[in-house]
Legacy VTK file of the C-alpha trace (Angstrom):
# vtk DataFile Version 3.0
C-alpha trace
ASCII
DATASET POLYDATA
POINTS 228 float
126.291 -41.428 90.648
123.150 -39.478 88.871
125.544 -37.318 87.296
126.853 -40.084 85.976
124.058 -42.020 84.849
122.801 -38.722 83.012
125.624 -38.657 81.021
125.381 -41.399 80.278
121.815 -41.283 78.831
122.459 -38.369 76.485
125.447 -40.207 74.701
123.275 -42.783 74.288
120.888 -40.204 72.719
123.393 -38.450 70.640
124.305 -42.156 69.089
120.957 -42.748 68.336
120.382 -39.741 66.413
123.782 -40.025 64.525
122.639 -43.745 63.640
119.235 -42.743 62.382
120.695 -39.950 60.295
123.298 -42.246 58.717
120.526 -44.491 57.497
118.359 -42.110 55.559
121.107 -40.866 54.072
122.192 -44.275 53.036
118.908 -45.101 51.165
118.588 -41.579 49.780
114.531 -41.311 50.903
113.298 -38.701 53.407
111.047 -40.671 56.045
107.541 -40.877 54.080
108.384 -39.702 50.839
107.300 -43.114 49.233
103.707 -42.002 50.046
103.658 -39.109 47.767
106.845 -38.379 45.402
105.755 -40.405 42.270
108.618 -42.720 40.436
109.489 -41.791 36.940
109.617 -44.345 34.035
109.878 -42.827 30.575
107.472 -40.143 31.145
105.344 -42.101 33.159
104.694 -41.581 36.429
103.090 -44.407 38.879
101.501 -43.100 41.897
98.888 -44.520 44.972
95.932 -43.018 42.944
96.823 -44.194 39.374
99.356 -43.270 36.597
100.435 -40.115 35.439
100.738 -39.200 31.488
103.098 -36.802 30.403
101.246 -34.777 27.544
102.296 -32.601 24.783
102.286 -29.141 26.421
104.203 -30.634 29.242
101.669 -31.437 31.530
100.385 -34.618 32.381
97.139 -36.387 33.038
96.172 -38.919 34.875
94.560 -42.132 34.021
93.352 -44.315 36.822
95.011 -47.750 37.320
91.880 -50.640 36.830
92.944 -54.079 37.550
92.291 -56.412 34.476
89.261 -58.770 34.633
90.219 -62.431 35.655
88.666 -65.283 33.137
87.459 -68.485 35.161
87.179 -71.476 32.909
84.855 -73.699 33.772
83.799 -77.272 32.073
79.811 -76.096 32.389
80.961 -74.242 28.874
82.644 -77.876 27.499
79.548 -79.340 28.764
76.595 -77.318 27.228
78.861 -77.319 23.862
78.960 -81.791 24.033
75.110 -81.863 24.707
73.995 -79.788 21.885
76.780 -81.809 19.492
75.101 -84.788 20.642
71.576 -83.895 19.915
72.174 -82.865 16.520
71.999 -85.638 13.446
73.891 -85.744 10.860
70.963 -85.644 8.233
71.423 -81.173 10.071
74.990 -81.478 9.573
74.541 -82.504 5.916
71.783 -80.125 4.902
73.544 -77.339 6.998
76.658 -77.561 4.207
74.084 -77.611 1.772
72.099 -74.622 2.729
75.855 -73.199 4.000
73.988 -72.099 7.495
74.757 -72.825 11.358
74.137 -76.764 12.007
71.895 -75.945 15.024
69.182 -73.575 12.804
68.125 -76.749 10.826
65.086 -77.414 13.228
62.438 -79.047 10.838
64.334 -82.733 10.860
60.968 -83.819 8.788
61.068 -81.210 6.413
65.077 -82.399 5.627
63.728 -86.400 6.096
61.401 -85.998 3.489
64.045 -84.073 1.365
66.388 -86.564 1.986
63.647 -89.245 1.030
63.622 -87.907 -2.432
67.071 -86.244 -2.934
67.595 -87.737 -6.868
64.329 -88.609 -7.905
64.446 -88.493 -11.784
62.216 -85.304 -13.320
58.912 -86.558 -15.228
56.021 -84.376 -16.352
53.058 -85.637 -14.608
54.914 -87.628 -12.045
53.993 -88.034 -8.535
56.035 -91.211 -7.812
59.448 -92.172 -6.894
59.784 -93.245 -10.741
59.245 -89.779 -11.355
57.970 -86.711 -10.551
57.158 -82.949 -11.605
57.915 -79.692 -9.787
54.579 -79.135 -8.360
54.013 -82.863 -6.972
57.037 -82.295 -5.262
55.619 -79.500 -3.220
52.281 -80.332 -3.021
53.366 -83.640 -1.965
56.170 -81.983 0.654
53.622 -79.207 1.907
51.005 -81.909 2.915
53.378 -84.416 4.408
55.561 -81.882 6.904
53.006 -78.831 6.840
49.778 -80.321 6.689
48.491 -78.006 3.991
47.027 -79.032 1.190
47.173 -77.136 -2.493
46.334 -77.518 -6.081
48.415 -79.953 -8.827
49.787 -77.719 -10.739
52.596 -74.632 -10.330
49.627 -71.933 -11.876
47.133 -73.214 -9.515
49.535 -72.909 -6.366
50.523 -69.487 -7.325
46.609 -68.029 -7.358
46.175 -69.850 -3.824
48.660 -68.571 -1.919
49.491 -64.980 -0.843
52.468 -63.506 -2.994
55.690 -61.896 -1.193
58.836 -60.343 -2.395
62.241 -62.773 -2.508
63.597 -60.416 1.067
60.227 -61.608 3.120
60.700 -65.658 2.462
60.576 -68.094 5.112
61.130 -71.653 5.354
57.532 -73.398 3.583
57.024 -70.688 1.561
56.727 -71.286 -2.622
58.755 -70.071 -5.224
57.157 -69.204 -8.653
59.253 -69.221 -11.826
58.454 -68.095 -15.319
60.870 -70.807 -17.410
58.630 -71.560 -20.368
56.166 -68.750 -19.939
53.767 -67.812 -16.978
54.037 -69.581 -14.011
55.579 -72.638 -14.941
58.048 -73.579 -12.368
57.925 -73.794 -8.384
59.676 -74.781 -5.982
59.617 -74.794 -1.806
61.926 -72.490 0.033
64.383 -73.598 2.922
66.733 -70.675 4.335
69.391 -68.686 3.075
68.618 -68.151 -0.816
67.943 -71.855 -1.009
65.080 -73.790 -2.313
64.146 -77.650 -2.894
62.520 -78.225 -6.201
62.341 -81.202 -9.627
64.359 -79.851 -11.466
64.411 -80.705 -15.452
67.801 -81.800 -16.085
68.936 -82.850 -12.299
65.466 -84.101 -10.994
64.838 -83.653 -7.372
67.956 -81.143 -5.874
68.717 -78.013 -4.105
69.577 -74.633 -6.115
69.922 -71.116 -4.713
67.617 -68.310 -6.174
70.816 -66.267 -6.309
71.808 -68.996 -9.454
71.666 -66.501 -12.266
69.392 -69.044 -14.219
66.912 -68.508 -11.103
67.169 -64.814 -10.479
66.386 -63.926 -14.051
63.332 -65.799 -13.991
61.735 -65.442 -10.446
58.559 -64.320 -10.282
57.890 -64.171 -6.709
56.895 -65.818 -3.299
53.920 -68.005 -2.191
52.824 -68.198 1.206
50.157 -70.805 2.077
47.232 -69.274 3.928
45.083 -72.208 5.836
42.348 -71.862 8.528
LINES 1 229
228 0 1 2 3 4 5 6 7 8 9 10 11 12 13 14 15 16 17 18 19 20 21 22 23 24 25 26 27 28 29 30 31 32 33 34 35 36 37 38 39 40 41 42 43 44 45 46 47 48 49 50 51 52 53 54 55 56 57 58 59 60 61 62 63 64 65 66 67 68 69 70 71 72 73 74 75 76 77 78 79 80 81 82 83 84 85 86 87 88 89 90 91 92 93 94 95 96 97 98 99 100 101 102 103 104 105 106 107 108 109 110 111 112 113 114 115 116 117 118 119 120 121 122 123 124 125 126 127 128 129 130 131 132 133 134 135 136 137 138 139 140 141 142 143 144 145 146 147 148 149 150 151 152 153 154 155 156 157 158 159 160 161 162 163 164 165 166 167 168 169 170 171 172 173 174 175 176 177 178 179 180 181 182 183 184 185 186 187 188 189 190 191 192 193 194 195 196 197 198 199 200 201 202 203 204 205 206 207 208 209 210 211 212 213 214 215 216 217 218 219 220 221 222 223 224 225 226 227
């Protein structure tokens, strides 16, 4: 009876083992190969640790697999974007078209309010009225209603009062000096990108850019108001 019971055990073995050999040789892998023989696709090579290049001498390098960053959308971005629309006017949105800048750097709402006030007022030498009015009551009139500063009447007497700058060192409130019928005789207030609010001769109260050829030929320079 244990002889036969032995016997019976090793052909039990010996089935096993003929089994097992029929199935790697079925799916063509040596037990653990997948961990390290790399698979082939057009020169590339895919591997645990990364990919492998094949390079021009016929070696290859490898460049090490890094998983793509995921985007999360969110509706804080939506959010933030509606509140600033909503706080902006449309006197910004207006003046930003004008000035061709971003809607949200127009800041100074009374600087473009008081612009706006007087958009179209007729030119008239000596004028410091809605009826009419001259270049330098127009920024006299602007700098002490937004700025709080007050200057002389006339273009020549703004120019010795303030402190002169070059065209690249403007900022918003500063003057602009023109020589249109010799000397200082034209000025104007600056607003941002090139462009500056003046009464003009032939369109009265408007926005030009000092870039205008008319303009650039005849700039003289930059005023800044200095007050204590």
């Amino acid at each position: 009876m244990n002889k036969l019971k032995t016997f019976g055990i090793l052909i039990l073995l010996a089935v096993t083992v003929q089994v097992s050999t029929a199935q790697t040789s079925v799916n063509g892998i040596a037990p653990g190969a997948y961990k390290t023989t790399p698979n082939f696709i057009n020169d590339i090579s895919f591997t645990p640790n990364g990919i492998l290049l094949s390079t021009e001498s016929g070696g290859s390098k490898s460049v090490k697999a890094i998983p793509a960053p995921v985007v999360v959308k969110t509706n804080k971005i939506k959010e933030a974007t509606k509140s600033i629309i909503e706080t902006l006017s449309g006197l910004q949105y207006k003046y930003a078209m004008m000035l061709n800048v971003e809607v949200e750097s127009l800041k100074n709402l009374s600087l473009f309010s008081f612009i706006d006030d007087w958009f179209g007022t007729r030119y008239r030498m000596g004028g410091t009225t809605k009826n009419g009015i001259d270049c330098s009551a127009l920024t006299s009139t602007l700098l002490l209603a937004v700025y709080g500063f007050v200057v002389p009447r006339t273009a020549r007497q703004q120019y010795k009062v303030t402190a002169h700058i070059k065209k690249d060192e403007l900022k918003e409130g500063d003057l602009v000096f023109f020589n249109t019928h010799g000397g200082v005789s034209h000025v104007g207030l600056y607003l941002d990108n090139d462009y500056f609010v003046h009464a003009s001769a032939s369109q009265g109260v408007t926005i030009s850019s000092l870039d205008d050829s008319y303009y650039a030929k005849r700039f003289i320079c930059g005023g800044r108001v200095e007050q204590d």
